[in-house]
C-alpha positions as CSV (number, residue, x, y, z in Angstrom):
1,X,0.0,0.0,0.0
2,X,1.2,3.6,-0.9
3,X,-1.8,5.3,0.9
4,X,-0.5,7.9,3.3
5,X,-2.6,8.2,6.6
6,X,-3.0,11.3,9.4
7,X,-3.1,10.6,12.4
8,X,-4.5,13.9,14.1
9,X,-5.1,12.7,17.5
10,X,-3.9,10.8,20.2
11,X,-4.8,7.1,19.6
12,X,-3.4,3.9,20.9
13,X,0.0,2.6,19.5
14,X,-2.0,-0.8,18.0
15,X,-3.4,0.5,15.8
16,X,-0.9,2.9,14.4
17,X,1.3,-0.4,14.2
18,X,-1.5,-2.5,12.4
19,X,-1.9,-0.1,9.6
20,X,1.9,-0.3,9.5
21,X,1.7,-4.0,9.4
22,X,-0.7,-3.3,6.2
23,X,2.0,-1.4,4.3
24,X,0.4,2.1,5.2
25,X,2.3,5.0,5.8
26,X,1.0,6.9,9.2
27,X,2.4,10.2,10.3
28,X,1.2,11.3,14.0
29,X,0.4,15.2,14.2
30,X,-1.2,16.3,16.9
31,X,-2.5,19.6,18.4
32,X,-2.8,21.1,14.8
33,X,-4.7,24.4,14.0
34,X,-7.3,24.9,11.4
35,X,-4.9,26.5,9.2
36,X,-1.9,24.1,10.0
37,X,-4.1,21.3,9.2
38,X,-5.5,23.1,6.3
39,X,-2.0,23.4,4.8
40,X,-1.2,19.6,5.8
41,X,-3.7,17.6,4.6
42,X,-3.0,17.9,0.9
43,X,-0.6,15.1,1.4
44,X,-2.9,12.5,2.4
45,X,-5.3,9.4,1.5
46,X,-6.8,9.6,5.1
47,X,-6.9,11.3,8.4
48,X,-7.7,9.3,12.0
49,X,-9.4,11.4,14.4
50,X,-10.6,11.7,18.1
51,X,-12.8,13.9,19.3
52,X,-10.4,17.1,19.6
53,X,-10.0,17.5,15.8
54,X,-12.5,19.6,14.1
55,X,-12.6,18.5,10.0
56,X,-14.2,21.6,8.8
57,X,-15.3,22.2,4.7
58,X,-11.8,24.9,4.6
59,X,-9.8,21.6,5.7
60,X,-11.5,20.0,3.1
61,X,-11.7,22.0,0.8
62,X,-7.7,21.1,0.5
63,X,-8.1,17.7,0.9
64,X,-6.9,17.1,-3.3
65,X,-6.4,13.2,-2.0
66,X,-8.2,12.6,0.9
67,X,-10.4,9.6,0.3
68,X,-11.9,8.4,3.9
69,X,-11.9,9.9,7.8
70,X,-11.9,7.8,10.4
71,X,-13.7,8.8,13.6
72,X,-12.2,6.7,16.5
73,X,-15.8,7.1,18.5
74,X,-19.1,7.5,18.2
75,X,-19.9,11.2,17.3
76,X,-19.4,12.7,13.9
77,X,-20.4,16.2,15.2
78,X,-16.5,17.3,15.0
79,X,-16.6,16.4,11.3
80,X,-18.3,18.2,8.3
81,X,-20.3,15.3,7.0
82,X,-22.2,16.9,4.3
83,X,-18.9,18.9,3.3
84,X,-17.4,15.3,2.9
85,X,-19.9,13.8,1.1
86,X,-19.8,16.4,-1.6
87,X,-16.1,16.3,-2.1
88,X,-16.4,12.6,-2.1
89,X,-14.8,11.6,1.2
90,X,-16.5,8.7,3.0
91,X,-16.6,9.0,6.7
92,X,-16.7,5.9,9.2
93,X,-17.1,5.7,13.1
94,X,-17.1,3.3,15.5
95,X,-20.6,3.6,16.9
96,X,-20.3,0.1,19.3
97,X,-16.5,0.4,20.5
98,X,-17.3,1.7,24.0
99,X,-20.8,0.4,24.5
100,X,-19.9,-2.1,27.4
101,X,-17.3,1.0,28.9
102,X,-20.6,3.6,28.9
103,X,-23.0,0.8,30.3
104,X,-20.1,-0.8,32.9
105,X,-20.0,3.6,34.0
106,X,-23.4,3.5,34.5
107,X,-23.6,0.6,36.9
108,X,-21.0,2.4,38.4
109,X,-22.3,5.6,39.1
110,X,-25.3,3.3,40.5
111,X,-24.0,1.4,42.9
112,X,-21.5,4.5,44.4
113,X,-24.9,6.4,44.7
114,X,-26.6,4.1,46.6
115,X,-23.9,3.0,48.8
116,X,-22.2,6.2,49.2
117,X,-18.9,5.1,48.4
118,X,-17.6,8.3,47.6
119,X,-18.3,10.0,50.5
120,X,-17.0,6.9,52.7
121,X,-13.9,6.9,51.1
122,X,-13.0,10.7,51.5
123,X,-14.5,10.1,55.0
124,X,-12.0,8.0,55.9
125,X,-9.0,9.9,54.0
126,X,-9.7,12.3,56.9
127,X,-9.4,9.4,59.2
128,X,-13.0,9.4,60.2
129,X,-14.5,6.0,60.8
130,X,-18.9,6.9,61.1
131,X,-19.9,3.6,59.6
132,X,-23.5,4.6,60.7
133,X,-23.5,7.8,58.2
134,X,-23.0,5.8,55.3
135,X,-25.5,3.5,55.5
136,X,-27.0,2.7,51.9
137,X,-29.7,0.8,49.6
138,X,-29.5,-2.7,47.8
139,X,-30.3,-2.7,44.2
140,X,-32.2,-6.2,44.9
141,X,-35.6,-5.7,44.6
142,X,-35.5,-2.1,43.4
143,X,-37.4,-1.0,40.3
144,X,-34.9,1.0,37.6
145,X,-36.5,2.6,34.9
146,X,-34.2,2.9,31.3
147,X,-34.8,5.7,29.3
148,X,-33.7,4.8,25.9
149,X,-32.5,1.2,25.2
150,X,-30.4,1.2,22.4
151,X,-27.3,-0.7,22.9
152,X,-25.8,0.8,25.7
153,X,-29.7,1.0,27.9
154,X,-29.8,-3.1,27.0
155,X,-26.7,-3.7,28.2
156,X,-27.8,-1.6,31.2
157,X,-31.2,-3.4,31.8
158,X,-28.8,-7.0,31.5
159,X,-26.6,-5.6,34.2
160,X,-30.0,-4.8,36.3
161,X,-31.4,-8.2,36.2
162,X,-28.4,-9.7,37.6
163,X,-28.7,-7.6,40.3
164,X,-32.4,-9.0,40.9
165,X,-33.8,-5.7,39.5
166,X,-37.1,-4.8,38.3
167,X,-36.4,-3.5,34.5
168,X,-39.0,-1.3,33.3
169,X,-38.4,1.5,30.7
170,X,-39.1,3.8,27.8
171,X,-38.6,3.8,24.1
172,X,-40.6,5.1,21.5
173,X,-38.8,3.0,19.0
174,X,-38.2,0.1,20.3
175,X,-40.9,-2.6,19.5
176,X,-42.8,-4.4,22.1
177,X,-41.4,-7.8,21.0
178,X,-37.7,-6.9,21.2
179,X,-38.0,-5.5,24.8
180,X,-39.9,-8.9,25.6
181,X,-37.1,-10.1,24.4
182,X,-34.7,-8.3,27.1
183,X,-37.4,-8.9,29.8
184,X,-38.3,-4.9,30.2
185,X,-41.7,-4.1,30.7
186,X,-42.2,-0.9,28.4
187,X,-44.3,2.0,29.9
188,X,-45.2,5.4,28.9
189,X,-42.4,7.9,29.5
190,X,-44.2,9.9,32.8
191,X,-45.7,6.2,34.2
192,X,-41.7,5.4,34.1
193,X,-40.6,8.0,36.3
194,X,-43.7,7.5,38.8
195,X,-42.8,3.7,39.0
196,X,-39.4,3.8,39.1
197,X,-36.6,3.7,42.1
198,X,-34.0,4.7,40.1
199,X,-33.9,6.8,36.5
200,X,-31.1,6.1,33.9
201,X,-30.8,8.7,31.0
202,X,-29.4,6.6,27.5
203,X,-30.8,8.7,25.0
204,X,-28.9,11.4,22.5
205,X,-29.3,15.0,22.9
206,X,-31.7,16.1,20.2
207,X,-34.5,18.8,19.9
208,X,-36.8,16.7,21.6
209,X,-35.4,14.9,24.6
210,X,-33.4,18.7,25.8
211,X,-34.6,18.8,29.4
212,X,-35.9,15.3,29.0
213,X,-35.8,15.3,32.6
214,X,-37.9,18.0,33.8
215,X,-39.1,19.7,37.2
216,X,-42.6,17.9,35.7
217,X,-41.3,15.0,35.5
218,X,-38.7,14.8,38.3
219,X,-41.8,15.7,40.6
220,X,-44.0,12.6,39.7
221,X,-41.1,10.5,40.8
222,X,-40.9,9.0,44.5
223,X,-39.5,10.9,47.3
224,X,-36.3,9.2,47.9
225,X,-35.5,7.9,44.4
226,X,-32.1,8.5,41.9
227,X,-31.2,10.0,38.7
228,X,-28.2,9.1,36.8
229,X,-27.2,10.6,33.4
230,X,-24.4,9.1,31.6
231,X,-25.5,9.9,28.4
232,X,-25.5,13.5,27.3
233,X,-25.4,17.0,28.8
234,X,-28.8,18.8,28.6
235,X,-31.1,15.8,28.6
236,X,-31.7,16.4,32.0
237,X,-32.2,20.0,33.7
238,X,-30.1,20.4,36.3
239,X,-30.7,23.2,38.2
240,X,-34.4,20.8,39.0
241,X,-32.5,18.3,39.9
242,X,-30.5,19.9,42.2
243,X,-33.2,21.6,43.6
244,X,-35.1,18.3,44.3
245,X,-32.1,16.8,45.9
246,X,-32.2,20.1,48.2
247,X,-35.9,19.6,48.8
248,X,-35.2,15.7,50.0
249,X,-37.5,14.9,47.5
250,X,-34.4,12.7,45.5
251,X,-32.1,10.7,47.5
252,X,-29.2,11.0,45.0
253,X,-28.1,12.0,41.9
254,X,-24.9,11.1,39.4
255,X,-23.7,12.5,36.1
256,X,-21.3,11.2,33.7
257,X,-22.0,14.2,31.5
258,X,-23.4,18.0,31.8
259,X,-24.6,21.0,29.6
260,X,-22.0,23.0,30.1
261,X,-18.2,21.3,30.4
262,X,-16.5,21.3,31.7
263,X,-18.2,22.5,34.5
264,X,-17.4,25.5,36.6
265,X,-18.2,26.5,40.4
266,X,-21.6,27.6,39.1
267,X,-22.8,24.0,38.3
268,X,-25.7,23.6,40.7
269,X,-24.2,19.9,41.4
270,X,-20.7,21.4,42.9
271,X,-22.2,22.5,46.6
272,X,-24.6,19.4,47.2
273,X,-23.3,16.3,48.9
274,X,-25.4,13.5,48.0
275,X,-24.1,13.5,44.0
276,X,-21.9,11.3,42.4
277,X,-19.8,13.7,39.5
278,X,-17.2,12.0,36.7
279,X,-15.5,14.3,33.9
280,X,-17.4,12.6,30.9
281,X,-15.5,9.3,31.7
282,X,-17.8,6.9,30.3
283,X,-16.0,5.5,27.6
284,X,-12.8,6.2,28.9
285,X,-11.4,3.3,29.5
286,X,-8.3,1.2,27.6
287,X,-10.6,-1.4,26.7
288,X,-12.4,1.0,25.0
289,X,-10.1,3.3,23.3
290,X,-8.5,0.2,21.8
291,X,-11.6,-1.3,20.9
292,X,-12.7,2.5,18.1
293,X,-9.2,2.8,17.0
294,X,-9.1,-1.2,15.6
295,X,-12.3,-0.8,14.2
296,X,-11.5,2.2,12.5
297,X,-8.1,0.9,11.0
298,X,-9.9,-1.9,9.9
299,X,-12.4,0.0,8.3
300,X,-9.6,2.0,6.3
301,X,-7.8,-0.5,5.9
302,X,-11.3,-2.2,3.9
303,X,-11.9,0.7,1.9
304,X,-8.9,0.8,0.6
305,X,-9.1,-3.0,-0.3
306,X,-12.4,-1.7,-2.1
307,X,-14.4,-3.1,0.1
308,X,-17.1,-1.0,1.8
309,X,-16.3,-0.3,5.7
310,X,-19.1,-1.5,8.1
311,X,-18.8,2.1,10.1
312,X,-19.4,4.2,7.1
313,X,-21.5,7.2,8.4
314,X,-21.8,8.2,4.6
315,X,-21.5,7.0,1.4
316,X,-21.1,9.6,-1.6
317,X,-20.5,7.1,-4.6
318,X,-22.7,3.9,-4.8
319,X,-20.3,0.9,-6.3
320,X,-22.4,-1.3,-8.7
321,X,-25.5,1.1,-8.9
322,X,-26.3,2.1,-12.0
323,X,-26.8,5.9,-12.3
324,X,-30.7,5.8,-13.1
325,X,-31.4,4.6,-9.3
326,X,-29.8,7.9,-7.9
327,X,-32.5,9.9,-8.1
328,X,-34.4,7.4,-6.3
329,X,-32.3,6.5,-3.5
330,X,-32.7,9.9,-3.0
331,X,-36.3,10.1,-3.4
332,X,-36.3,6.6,-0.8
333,X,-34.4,8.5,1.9
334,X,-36.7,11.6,1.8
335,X,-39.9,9.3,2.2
336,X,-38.0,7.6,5.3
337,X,-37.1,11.2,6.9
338,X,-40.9,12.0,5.8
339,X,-42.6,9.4,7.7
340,X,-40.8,9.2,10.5
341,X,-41.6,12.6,11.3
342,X,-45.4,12.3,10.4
343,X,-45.7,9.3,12.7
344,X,-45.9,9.5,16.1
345,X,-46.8,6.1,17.3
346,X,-44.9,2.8,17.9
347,X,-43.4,1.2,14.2
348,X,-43.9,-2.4,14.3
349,X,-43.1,-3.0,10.6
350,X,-42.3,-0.7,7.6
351,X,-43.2,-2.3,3.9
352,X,-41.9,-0.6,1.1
353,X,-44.0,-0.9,-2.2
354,X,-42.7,-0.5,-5.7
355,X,-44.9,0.1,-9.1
356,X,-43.8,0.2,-12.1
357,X,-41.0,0.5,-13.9
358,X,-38.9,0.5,-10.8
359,X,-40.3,-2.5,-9.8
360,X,-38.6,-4.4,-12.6
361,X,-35.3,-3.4,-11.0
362,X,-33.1,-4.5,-8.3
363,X,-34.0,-2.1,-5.4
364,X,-31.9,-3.1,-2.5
365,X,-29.9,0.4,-2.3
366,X,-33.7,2.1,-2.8
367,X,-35.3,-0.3,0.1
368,X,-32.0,0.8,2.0
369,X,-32.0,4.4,1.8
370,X,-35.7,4.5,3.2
371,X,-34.3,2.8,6.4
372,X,-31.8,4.7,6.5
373,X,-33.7,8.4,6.3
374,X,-36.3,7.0,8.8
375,X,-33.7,5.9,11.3
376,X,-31.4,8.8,11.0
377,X,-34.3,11.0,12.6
378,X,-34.1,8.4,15.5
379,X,-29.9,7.6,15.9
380,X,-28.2,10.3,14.2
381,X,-26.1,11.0,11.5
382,X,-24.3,7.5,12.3
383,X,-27.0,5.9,10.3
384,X,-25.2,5.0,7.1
385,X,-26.0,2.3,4.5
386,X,-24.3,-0.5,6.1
387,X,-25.4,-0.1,9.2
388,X,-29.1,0.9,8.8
389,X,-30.5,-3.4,8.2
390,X,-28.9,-4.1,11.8
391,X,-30.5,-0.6,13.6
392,X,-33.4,-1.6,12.5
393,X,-33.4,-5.2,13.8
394,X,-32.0,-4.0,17.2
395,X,-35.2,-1.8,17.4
396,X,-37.4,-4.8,16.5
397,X,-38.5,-3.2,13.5
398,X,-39.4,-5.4,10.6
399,X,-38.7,-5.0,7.2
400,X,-40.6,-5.9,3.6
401,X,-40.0,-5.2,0.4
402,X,-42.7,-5.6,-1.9
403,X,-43.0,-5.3,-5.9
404,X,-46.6,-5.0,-7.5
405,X,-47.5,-5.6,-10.9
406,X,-51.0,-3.7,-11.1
407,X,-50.8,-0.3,-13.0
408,X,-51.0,3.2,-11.3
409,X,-50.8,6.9,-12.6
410,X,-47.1,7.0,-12.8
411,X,-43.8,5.5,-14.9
412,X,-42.7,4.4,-11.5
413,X,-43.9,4.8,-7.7
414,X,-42.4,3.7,-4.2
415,X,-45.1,3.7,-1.4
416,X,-43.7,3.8,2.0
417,X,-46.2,2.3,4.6
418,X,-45.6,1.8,8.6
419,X,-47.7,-0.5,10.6
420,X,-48.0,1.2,14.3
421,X,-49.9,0.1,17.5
422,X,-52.7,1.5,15.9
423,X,-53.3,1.4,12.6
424,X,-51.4,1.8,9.2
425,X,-49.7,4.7,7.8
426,X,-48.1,5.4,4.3
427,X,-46.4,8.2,2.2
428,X,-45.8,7.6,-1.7
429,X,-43.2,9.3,-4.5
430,X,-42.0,9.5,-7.4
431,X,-39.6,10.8,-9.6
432,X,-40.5,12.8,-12.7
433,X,-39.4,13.8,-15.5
434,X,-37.4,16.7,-14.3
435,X,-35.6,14.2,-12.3
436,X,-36.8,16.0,-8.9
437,X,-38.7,13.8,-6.4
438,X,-42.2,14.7,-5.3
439,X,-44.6,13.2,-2.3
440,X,-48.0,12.2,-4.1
441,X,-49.8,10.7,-1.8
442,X,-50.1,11.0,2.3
443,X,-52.4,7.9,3.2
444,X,-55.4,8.3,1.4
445,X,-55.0,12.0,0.4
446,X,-53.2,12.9,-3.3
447,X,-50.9,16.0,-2.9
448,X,-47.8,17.0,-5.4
449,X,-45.3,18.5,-3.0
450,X,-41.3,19.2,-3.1
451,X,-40.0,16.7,-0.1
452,X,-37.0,19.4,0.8
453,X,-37.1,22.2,3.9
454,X,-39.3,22.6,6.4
455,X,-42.8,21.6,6.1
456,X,-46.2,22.2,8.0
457,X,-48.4,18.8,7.7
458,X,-51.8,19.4,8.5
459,X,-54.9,16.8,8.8
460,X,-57.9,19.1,8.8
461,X,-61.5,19.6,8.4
462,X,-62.1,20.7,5.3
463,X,-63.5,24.1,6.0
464,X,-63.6,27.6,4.8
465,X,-61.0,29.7,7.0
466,X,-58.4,27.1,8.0
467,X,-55.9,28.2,5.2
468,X,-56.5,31.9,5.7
469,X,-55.9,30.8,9.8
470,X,-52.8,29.3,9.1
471,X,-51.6,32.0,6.9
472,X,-52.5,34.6,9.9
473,X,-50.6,33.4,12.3
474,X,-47.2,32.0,10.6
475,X,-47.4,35.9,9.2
476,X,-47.7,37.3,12.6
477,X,-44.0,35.0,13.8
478,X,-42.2,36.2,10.3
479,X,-42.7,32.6,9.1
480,X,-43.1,33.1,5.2
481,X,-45.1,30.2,3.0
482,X,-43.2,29.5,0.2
483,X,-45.3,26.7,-1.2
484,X,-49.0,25.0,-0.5
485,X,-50.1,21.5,-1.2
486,X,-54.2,20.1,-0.6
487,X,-55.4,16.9,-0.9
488,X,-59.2,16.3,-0.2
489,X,-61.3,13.7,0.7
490,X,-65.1,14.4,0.2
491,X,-65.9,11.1,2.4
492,X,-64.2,11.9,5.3
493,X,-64.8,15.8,5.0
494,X,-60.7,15.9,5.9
495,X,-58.1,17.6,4.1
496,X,-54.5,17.3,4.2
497,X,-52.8,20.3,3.5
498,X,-48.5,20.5,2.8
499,X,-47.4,23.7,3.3
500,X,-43.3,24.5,2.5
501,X,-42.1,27.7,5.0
502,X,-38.9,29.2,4.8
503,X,-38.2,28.8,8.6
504,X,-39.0,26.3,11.2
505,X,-42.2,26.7,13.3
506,X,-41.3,26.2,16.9
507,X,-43.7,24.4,19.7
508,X,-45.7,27.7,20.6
509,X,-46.4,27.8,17.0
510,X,-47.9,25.2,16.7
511,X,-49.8,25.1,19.7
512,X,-51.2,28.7,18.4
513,X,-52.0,26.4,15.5
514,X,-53.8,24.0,16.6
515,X,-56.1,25.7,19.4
516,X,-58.2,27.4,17.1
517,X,-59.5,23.3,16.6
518,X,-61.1,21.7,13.7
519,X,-56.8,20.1,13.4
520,X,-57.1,16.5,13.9
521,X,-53.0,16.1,12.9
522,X,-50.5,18.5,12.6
523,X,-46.5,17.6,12.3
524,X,-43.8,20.0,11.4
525,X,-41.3,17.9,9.4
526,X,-37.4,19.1,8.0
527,X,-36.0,17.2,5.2
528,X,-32.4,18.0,4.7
């Protein structure tokens, strides 16, 4: 091999040595600027970073030879993934190298809450010996509530039941037959906290889980119970927390992470005793670090055997697609991103349905990319099309893909449709002749609507002043229509209307929205 790799940050000598043993040439520089890195990074086929490197579109933008970045973790959010895309550069990560360090943390911070072995061990530092003040809790018996069980909450809830816990917990995602299968008893989110002993945050920091764990919810929790977060800073508030430990109304609380780090004397955690406070620790172990940086050398070292790396968070050429299916794949992810959004209940199974012309053709890549989009508004950007098969199956979500032979309107047509706790749900597209995609159909309701931007989905009844309504009030908050889309069903007497704004329409919005009635369904959807 004559491939010349970066290696930006600090990672452990294997794997430095196994892409030596491969024939690659590695360089370590660390602790380089923008600029510096700007400047170096002409000379190479790939770059290995941690988390301290930011890969920015300049850096890139100067990157004549770079073909692939490796992430030796599990966030992307240091890199400029779309930037890389467009110049070509595939991206990989190593999403499950620390899953066992973060879960292992967790128990952790668990078992030093309850039995106060923190405080015991500085008490006796100062040569103290009150046995009597540190009396604690067994976990045997106890009820813990997981909030998000991805990997890392499963491996949580198997460490539970060893201890003879009671597993309950919370995951919109997450089917009802895969947490039978880990033996947790699923519950709505705010039934969670009111059952539970103990609350353990593994969910990502997103739009919608900020503050996850609120002074709402913290209050419908038992006096004397215990939060831990070791997942991400911001998911839970902490000035309420802190507030409820003053109160006496929690026992205990422990954080692995917090919004602002690192933390200063103003953290509301720094002055209160019963807390159990790491630096962001949770994957920090040697185990661990090992574990990302293998997987990410043998993911370079893949690619450039041409085979396609397992980690890969994009993928900006498709090998063996033919060019005609682009648009489509496309097309596929939008629908994914679409329905995701417009769904709010459980997804048992998604089906995806192809007419036509397209049906004729080997859709794998299509039937990917719609599994993809839908799961990306779940996981994150880590979703890639390697990986998006196996996120699906760890949710319990199953997968068909169907080809028809009966005629409809178009050349070609892909119907997405989701079968929830409650019913079934479906979005259709297609690709015209302008080779732009367009949404159709939404259920039973035609429409002919751009799936790009932000968009207002509204089920309605179909009723003089509901348009005019809407137009009033995203006018008063500066929120300019730039489109509008109505389907119609006479039966029903519901409409749905698509309407494309230039901005997004935050929660007050939409409250505003809908209070004014006659709105069975209203979603506010961003398709990247």
């Amino acid at each position: 091999m004559n491939e010349k790799i970066l290696v930006a940050d600090e990672v452990s000598q294997l794997g430095i040595r196994r892409l030596e043993s491969a024939g690659f040439q590695v360089d370590i520089k660390t602790g380089l600027s923008e600029d510096e890195l700007t400047e170096t990074i002409v000379d190479y086929n790939a770059i290995i970073i941690r988390s301290s490197t930011r890969i920015t579109e300049k850096i890139l933008s100067n990157a004549k030879n770079l073909k692939i970045i490796g992430r030796a973790g599990v966030g992307v959010d240091n890199i400029n993934v779309e930037a890389a895309t467009k110049y070509g550069i595939v991206v990989v990560n190593s999403p499950e190298g620390n899953i066992i360090s973060a879960a292992e943390h967790t128990f952790g911070l668990i078992i030093s809450l309850l039995r106060n072995i923190p405080q015991a061990d500085r008490s006796v530092r100062n040569l103290e010996w009150k046995r009597n003040k540190f009396t604690g809790h067994e976990l045997y018996r106890k009820t813990i509530g997981i909030i998000g069980l991805g990997k890392v909450g499963s491996n949580v809830a198997k460490y539970a039941k060893a201890f003879g816990m009671k597993v309950i917990g919370y995951d919109p995602y997450v089917t009802l037959d895969r947490a039978k299968e880990m033996g947790i008893t699923l519950m709505p989110l705010d039934e969670v906290f009111k059952e539970a002993d103990i609350i353990t945050i593994h969910v990502p920091k997103t739009k919608e889980t900020y503050h996850l764990v609120s002074k709402e919810r913290i209050n419908l929790m038992k006096k004397g119970s215990y939060i831990i977060n070791a997942a991400r800073g911001g998911v839970v508030d902490e000035v309420a927390v802190a507030d409820a430990l003053k109160s006496g109304h929690l026992a205990g609380a422990a954080s692995d992470v917090f919004e602002t780090e690192p933390i200063s004397a103003d953290n509301p955690y720094i002055s209160i005793k019963n807390t159990v406070l790491t630096p962001h620790i949770g994957a920090a172990t040697k185990e661990a670090q090992v574990n990302v940086i293998l997987d990410v050398v043998d993911q370079i070292i893949a690619f450039f055997d041409g085979r396609i790396p397992h980690g890969a968070v994009n993928l900006p050429a498709f090998r063996g697609v033919s060019d005609d299916l682009l648009p489509w794949i496309d097309l596929a992810e939008r629908l994914g991103k679409f329905i995701k959004d417009l769904v709010s209940e459980r997804v048992n199974k998604i089906e995806i349905v192809y007419y036509g012309d397209i049906a004729k053709k080997n859709v794998n890549s299509v039937s990917i990319s719609v599994l993809k989009g839908y799961l990306i508004k779940i996981k994150g950007n880590y979703v890639s099309f390697v990986n998006a098969l196996s996120l699906a199956n760890e949710l319990g979500i199953k997968y068909t893909e169907i080809k028809e032979s009966q005629d409809v309107d178009f050349k070609s047509l892909i119907t997405v449709r989701v079968l929830t706790d409650s019913g079934v749900r479906s979005v259709s597209g297609t690709i015209l002749s302008d080779q732009k995609p367009r949404i159709i159909e939404i259920d039973s309701y035609r429409v002919d609507a751009f799936p790009e931007g932000y968009l207002l989905v509204s089920r309605h009844r179909d009723k003089p002043g509901i348009i005019g309504r809407f137009g009033t009030i995203l006018g008063k908050n500066n929120i300019n229509i730039a489109g509008m889309q109505l389907g119609r069903n006479l039966t029903s007497g519901l409409a749905v209307m698509i309407l494309s704004v230039d901005s997004e329409v935050n929660d007050d919005v939409l409250r505003e929205l809908i209070s004014g009635g006659d709105i069975e369904e209203l979603r506010s959807i961003f398709l990247s």
